[in-house]
LUMRO-961237 format. One record per residue (C-alpha): residue in one letter; x, y, z; residue number from 1. Coordinates in nm, 3 decimals. Example, Ala and Ser with C-alpha at 12.3 -4.5 7.8 and 13.67 -1.06 7.14 Angstrom:
ATOM  residu       c1       c2       c3  num
ATOM       a    1.230   -0.450    0.780    1
ATOM       s    1.367   -0.106    0.714    2
! end
This chain:
ATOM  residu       c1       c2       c3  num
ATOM       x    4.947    5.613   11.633    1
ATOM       x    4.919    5.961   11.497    2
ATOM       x    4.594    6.144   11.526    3
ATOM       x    4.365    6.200   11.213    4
ATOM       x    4.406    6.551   11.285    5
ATOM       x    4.766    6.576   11.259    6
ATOM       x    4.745    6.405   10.899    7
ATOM       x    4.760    6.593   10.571    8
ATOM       x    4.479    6.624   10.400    9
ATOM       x    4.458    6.408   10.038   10
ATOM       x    4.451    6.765    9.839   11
ATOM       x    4.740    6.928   10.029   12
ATOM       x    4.948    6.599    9.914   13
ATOM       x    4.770    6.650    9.543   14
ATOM       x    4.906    7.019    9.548   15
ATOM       x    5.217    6.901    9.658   16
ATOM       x    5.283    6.673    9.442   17
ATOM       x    5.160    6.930    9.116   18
ATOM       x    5.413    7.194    9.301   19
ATOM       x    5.719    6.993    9.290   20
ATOM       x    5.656    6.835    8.937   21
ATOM       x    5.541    7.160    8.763   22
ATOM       x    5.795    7.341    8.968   23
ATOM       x    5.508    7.658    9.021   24
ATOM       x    5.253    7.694    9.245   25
ATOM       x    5.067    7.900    9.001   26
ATOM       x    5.055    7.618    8.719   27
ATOM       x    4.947    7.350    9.000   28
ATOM       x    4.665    7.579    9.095   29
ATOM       x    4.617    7.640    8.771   30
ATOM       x    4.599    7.219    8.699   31
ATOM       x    4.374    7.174    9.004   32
ATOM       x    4.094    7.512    8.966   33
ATOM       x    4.258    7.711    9.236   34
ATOM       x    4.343    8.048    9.294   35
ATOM       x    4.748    8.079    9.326   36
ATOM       x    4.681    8.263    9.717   37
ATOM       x    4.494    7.993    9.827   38
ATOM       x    4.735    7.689    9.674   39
ATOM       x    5.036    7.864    9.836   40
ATOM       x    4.835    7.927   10.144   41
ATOM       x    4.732    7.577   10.113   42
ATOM       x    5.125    7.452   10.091   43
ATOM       x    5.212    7.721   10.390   44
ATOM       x    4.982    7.499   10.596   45
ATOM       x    5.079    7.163   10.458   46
ATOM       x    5.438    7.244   10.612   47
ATOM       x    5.295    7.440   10.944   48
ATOM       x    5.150    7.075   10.983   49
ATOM       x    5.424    6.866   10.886   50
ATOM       x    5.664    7.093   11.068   51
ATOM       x    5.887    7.088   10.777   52
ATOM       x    6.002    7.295   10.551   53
ATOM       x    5.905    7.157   10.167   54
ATOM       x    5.979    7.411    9.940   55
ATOM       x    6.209    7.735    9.912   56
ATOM       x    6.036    7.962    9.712   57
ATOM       x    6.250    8.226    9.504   58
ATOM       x    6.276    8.501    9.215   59
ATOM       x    6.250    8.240    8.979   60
ATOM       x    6.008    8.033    9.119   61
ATOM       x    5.982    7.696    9.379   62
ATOM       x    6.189    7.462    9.433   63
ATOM       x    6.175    7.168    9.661   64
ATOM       x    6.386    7.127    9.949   65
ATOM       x    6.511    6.748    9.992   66
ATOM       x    6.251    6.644   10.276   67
ATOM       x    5.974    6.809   10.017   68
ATOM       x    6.130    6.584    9.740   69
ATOM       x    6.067    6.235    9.990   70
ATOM       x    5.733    6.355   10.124   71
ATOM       x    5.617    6.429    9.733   72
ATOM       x    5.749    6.033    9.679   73
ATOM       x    5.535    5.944    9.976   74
ATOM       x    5.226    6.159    9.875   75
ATOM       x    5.241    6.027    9.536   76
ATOM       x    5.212    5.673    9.685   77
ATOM       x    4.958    5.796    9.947   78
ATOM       x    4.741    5.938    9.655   79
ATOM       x    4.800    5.627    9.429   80
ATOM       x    4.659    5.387    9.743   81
ATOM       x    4.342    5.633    9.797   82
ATOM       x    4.290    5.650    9.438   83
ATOM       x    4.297    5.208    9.420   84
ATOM       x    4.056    5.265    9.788   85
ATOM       x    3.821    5.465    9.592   86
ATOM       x    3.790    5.244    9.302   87
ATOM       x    3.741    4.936    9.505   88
ATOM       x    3.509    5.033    9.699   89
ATOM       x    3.285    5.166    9.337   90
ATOM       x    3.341    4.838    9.223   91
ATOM       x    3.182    4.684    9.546   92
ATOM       x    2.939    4.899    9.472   93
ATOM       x    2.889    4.758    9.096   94
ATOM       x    2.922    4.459    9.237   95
ATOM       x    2.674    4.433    9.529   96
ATOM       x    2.469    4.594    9.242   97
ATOM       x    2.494    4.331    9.019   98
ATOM       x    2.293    4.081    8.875   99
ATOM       x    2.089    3.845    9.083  100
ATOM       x    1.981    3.498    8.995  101
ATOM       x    1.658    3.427    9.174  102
ATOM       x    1.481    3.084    9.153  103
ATOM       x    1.110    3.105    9.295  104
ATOM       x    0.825    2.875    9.259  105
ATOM       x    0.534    2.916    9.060  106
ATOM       x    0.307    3.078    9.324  107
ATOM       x    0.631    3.316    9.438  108
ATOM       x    0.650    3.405    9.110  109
ATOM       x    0.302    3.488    9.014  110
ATOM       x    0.173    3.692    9.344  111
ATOM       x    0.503    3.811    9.540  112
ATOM       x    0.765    3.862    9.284  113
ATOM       x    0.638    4.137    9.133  114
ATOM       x    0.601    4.316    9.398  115
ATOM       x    0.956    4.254    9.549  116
ATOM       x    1.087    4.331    9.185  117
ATOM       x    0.906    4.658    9.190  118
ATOM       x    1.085    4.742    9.538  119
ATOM       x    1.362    4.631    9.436  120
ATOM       x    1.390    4.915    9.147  121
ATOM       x    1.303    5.176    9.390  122
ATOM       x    1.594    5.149    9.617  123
ATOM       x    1.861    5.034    9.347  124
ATOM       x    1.762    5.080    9.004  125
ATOM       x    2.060    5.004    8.885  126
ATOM       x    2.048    4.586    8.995  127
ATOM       x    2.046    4.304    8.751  128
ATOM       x    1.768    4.065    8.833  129
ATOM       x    1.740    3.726    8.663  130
ATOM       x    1.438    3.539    8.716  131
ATOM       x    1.390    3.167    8.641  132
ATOM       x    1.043    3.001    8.758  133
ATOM       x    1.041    2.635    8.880  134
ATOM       x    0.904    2.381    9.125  135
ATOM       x    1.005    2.406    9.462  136
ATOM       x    1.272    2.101    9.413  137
ATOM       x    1.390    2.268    9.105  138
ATOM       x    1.424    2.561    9.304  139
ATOM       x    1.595    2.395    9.604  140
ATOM       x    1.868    2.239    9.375  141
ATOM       x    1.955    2.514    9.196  142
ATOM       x    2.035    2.718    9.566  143
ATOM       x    2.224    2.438    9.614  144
ATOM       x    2.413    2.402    9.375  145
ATOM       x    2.503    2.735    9.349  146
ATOM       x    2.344    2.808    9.044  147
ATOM       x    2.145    3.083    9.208  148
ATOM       x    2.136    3.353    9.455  149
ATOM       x    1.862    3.286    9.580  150
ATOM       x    1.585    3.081    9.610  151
ATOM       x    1.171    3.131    9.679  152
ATOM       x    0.951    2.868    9.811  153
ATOM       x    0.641    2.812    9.985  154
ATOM       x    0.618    2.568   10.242  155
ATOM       x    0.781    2.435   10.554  156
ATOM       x    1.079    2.286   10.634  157
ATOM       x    1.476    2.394   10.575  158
ATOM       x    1.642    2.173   10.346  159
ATOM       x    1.962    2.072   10.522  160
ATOM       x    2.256    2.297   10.421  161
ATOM       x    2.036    2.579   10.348  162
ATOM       x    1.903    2.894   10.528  163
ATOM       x    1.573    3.063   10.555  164
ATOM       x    1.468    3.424   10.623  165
! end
């Protein structure tokens, strides 16, 4: 396996991939609020690193060499899969973030969720809470049957097929 050292970085492959389609270092800098010295010095490296050479630069501008044409492809598809990694994991976020349908009994409800609530907007603001109040059996069947996330009661015993904390 290759080190993570000897990988490209995701905005060498970005200017890369602006080089080769805009066919100028200056208008990729330009498209991604960088000085033109320090894209090209950027692209120097990118090859120094992939020991091969991507671009031929010239009088008229830059042009890709064949290898810089398949490594754009594969930076392209590189930057496509981080892009779809970076967006998962926001909507995990959103997600885990999400509304939560608690069930408590009447005395949960009254003295303890309010409190919990209150913590609860401290660390994650953002969260959906629903709330329903109900007796403990109420409140057992509805974990059960899915119909909430969770479930408050007091008392003892673990209702078989459930878990307690």
């Amino acid at each position: 396996m290759t080190s993570p050292w000897e990988l490209p970085d995701l905005v060498s492959l970005r200017l890369l991939v602006e080089v080769v389609d805009r066919r100028s270092i200056g208008a990729a800098a330009r498209q991604l609020g960088v000085s033109q010295p320090a894209a090209s010095e950027r692209l120097s490296g990118l090859e120094r690193r992939l020991g091969v050479a991507l671009c031929t630069r010239g009088p008229t501008g830059i042009r890709p060499t064949p290898a810089g044409e398949l490594v754009r492809d594969w930076a392209a598809e590189v930057l496509d899969h981080a892009e779809r990694l970076v967006g998962g994991v926001a909507a995990l976020r959103s997600e885990r973030a999400g509304d939560v349908q608690v069930v408590a009994s009447l005395t949960i409800a009254d003295y303890l969720v309010p409190g919990w609530v209150h913590a609860l907007r401290r660390v994650a603001p953002e969260a959906g809470l629903r709330l329903e109040v109900a007796n403990s059996a109420e409140v057992v069947r509805a974990v059960s049957a899915g119909e909430a996330d969770l479930g408050f009661v007091e008392g003892g015993g673990v209702p078989p097929g459930l878990a307690t904390r």
